[in-house]
N, C-alpha and C positions, 0 to 999 in steps of 0.2 A: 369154303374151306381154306385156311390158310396155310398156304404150302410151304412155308420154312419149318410149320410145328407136323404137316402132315407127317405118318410113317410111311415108308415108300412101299413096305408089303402090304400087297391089296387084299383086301377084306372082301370077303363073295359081298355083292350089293351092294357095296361101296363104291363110290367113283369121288377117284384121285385126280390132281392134276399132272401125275406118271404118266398119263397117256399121253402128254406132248412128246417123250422120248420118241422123236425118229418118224411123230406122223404129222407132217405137214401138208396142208391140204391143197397142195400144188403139184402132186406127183414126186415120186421117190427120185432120188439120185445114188450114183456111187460115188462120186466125186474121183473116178476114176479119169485119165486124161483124156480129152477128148470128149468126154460125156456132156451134152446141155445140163445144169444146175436148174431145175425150176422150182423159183419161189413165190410164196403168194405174197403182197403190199394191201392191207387195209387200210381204208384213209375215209376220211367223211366230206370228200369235194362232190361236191355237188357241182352241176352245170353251170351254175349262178354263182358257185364260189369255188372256181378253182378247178371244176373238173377237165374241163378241156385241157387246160396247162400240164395237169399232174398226166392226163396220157400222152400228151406229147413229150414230155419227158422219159417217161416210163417206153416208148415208142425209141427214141431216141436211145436210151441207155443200153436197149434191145439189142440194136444196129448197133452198136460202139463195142460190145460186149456177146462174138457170139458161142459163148459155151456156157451164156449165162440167160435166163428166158426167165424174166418179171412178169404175173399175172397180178392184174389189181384189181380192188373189189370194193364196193363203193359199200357204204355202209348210211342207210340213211337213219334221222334223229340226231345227228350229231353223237357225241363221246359217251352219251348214255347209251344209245341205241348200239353203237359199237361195240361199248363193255359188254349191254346184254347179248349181243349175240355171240361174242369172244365167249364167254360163261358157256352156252350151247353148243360150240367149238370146242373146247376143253371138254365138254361130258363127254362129246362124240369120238375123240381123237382124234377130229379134224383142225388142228391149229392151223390159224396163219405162222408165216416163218417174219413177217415183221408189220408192226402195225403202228397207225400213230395214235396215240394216247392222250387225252383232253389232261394240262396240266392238274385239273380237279380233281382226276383219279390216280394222281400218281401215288399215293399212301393206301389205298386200296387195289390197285394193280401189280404192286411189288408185294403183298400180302399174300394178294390171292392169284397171282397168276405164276406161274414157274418163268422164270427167264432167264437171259445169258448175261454172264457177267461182260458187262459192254465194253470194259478194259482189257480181259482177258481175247476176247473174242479179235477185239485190234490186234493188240499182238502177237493171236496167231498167225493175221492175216498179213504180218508185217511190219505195223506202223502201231507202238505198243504205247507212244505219244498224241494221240489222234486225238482225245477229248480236252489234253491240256492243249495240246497246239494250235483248235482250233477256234476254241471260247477261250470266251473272260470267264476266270476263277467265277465271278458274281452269276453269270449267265448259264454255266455248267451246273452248277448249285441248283437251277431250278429243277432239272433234274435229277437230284440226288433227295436221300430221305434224309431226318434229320439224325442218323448215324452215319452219315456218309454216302450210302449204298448210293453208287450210278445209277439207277436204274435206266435209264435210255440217254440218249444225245437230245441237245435242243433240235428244235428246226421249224417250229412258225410261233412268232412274236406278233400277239398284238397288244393294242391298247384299245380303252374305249375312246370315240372322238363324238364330238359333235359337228353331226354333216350340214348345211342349210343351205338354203334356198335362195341366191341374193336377191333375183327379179322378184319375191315375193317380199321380200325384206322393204324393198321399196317400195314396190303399192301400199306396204301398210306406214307408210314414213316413217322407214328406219334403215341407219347408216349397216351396208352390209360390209362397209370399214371397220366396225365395231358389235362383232356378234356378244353374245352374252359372256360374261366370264362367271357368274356364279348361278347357281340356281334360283334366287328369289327374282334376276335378270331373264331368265329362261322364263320362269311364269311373266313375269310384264310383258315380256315381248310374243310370246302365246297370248296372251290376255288382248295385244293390242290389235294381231292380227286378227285375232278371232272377229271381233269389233268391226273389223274394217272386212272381212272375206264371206265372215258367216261362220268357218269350217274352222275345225281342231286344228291345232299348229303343230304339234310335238308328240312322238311317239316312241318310245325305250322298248329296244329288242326285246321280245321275249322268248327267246331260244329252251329246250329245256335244261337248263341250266341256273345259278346261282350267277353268273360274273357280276353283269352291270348290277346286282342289287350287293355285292359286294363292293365293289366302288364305292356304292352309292353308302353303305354303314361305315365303314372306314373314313372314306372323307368327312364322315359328320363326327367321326372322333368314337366311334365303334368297332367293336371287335365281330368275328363268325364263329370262332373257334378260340376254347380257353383253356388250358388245364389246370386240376387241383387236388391234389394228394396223389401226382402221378394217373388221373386219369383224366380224359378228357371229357370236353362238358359243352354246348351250346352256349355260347357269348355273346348274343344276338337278340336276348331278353331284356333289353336295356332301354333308356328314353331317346339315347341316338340314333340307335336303330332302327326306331318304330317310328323317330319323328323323320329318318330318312324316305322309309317306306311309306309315311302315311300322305310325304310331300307329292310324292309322284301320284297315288291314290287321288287325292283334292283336286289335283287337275284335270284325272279323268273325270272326275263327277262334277267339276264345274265347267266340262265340255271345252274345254281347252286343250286335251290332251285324246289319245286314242290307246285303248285296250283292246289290240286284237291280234291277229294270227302273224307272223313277220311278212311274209304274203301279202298279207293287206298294209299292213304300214308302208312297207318298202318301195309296194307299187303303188301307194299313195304319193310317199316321196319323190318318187323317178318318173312320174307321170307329171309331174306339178301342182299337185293338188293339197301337198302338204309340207310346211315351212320345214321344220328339224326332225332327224332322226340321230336319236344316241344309238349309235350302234357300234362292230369292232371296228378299225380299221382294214381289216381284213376284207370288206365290201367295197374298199374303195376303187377300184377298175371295174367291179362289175354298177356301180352308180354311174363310175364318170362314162362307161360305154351307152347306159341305157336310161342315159337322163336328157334331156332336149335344152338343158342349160346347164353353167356353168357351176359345176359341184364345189361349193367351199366348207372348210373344215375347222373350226374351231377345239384348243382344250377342252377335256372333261371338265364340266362347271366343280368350282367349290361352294362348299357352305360357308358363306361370310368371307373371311380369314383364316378359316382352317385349313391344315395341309392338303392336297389333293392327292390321295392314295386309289391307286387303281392296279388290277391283281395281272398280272400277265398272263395273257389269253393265247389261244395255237396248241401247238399239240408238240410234244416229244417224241420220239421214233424207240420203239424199243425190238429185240431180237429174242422169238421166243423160241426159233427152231435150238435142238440139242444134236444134231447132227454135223460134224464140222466140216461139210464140203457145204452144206446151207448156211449154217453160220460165216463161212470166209465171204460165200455170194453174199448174203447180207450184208458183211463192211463191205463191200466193193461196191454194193448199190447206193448205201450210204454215203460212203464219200462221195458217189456221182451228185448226188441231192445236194450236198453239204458244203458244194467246189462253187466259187464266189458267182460262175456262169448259168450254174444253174440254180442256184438262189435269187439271180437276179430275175433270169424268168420267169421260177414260181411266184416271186413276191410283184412283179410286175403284171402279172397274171391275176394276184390275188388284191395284194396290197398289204399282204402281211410285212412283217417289218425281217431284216437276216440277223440269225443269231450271232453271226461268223463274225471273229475279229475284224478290225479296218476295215468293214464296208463303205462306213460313209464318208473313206478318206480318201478312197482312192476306186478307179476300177470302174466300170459299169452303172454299180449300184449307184457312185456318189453321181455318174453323169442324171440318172433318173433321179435325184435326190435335187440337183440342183436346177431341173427341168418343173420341177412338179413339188408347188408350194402346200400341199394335202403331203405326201413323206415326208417333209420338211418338219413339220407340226407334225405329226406323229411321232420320230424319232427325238423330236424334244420334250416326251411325255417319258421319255425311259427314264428318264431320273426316280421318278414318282411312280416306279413299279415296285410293286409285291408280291411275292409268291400267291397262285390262287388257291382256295382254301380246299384242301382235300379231306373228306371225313375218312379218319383209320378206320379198320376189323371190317370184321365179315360183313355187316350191315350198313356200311358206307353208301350202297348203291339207293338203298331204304332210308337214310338219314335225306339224301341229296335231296329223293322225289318230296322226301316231306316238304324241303324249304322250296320246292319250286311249286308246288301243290297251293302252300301258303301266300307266296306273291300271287296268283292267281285270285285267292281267299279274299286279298287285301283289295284287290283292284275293281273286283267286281263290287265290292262296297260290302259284302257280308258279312266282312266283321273290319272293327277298329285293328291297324296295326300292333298296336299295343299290345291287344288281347289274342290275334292271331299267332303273333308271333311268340308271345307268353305258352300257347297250346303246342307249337312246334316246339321248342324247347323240352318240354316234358316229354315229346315223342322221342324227341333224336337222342335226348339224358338216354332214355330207357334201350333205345337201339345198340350205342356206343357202349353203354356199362353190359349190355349182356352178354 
């Protein structure tokens, strides 16, 4: 249901997203003085990415803050798994009071979920300049729709990198001075290990999500998303596209590359057993802790000479509570998140990159930036970000699963990308237009 066209009188058997007014699923407040504020933080850090850091933050901001009492709640699957169960939240009347939002869903999340206007909500709490004062114009935009609407504040930036291996780089005689820069370079150097190991060399996240196979169309000079006559249409049925996707596909089936769970890639990677993984940057402290060599980081490869376009990956923070003693706790936690000391922990923690003005000029961050040649190269891939592709309306969440449904389609060898991708189109045309 999209809650700007909803009408706010409830219909018997109907369910609105009205039931956010005032039920957040953290326990009540009166914002009376004196009173603890509790709010609930969803977030999808897992152990492996980030969780430890996001509670000791949340621990900390506890202690710093005591009329104010953060409960957080781990959501696994990632930003799908988080929408769906937010959706089930919203029938319930159990919202969280703030959540972080995979940039994918940001056109389906301001649609269909009720939130706080994140300017207004600032300055009631005080500080009615927070989102200009604290991003670049260009960085604030990622969270906004294309009317303007804020819908949340930035707060985890990544990009795709490619991680490798250099002790393996060299058993198969190759300079780990000189990783690959383009893709037809990824395959030879997959191809030569293979030759020399026995075993697959290179593996691409497959989170449930679109990112890296966005990258991966873009840089070949394709689009995800198109519109025409004012309505929007799948742009991914194209020969860029499909000879994007069908590049990664070839190498699984000519046993140079691995299709399998992130699990298994990952801990192929961090065990030694496996040369490259394209993954987000966002993984980069939990490789460099759990790898028994020296984690290096190359750009996302291009095609040829084409430009390299990759979609910014992380999540936004949005405020869904409608009660204003939760709402003011909300920016008060936010700005703890968003303060250069604690972005440097979480990104240190994580490896995601900080949205915040002048981090890498000054402060903490730039000392980590100029300690550690993996931030270094990822912060020099911002230039080549793009907003990541969120499918509009109701059926966004149904569009996404098709095209992740489809990369799966493509890799198992079941169909040509070409034709795969020609069949998702047709789904998601029909989802979008209804």
């Amino acid at each position: 249901m999209n809650w700007k066209k909803a009408m706010l009188g409830a219909a018997a058997g109907l369910i609105t997203v009205a039931g956010l007014a005032g039920c957040g699923g953290a326990g009540s407040s009166t914002g009376d003085s004196g009173k603890v504020v509790e709010i609930e933080y969803w977030h999808v850090a897992s152990d492996s990415f980030g969780g430890q850091t996001l509670r000791e933050l949340v621990e900390d901001f506890n202690k710093s803050h005591p009329n104010i009492k953060v409960k957080e709640k781990f959501n696994p699957d990632m930003y799908k798994g988080l929408t769906q169960n937010l959706q089930a939240a919203v029938a319930s009347g159990q919202t969280p009071d703030i959540v972080q939002m995979g940039w994918d869903f940001l056109n389906y999340a301001d649609e269909n979920f009720k939130h706080a206007d994140i300017n207004k909500v600032f300055a009631d709490a005080g500080d009615p300049d927070f989102v200009k004062n604290t991003f670049e114009p260009n960085i604030a935009k990622l969270a906004q729709t294309a009317d303007g609407t804020q819908v949340g504040v930035p707060y985890s930036l990544s990009v795709p990198v490619l991680y490798y291996n250099p002790d393996i780089f060299k058993a198969a005689g190759l300079d780990p001075a000189k990783p690959p820069k383009n893709w037809e370079e990824v395959r030879q150097y997959a191809q030569q290990i293979k030759d020399k190991t026995g075993a697959p060399a290179f593996f691409m996240q497959e989170y449930a999500d679109t990112w890296t196979n966005q990258a991966l169309v873009e840089s070949n000079g394709g689009t995800m998303l198109k519109q025409e006559d004012g309505k929007w249409k799948a742009g991914f049925d194209t020969p860029e596209a499909a000879a994007s996707y069908q590049f990664i596909a070839d190498m699984v089936k000519d046993g140079i590359a691995l299709h399998a769970t992130n699990e298994e890639g990952f801990q192929a990677f961090t065990s030694g057993k496996l040369a490259m993984v394209c993954t987000t940057i966002g993984k980069r402290a939990n490789f460099e802790k759990s790898s028994g060599f020296k984690v290096s980081t190359t750009s996302f490869p291009a095609f040829g000479s084409k430009q390299v376009k990759v979609p910014a990956g992380g999540n936004f923070l949005m405020i869904l509570s409608t009660d204003p003693a939760k709402q003011k706790a909300a920016a008060e936690f936010i700005k703890y998140l968003e303060s250069a000391e604690s972005l440097t922990k979480w990104d240190t923690g994580t490896g995601y990159l900080p949205p915040r003005k002048n981090m890498d000029k000054e402060g903490p961050y730039k000392k980590l930036m100029d300690e550690n040649e993996n931030v270094k190269k990822a912060m020099e891939m911002l230039p080549h970000v793009t907003p990541w592709v969120s499918f509009p309306g109701q059926n966004g969440l149904q569009a996404e699963q098709v095209l992740i449904d489809t990369r799966d389609i493509v890799l198992n060898g079941s169909k040509s990308a070409q034709e795969a991708l020609h069949d998702a189109a047709v789904k998601i045309d029909e989802l979008l237009q209804s």
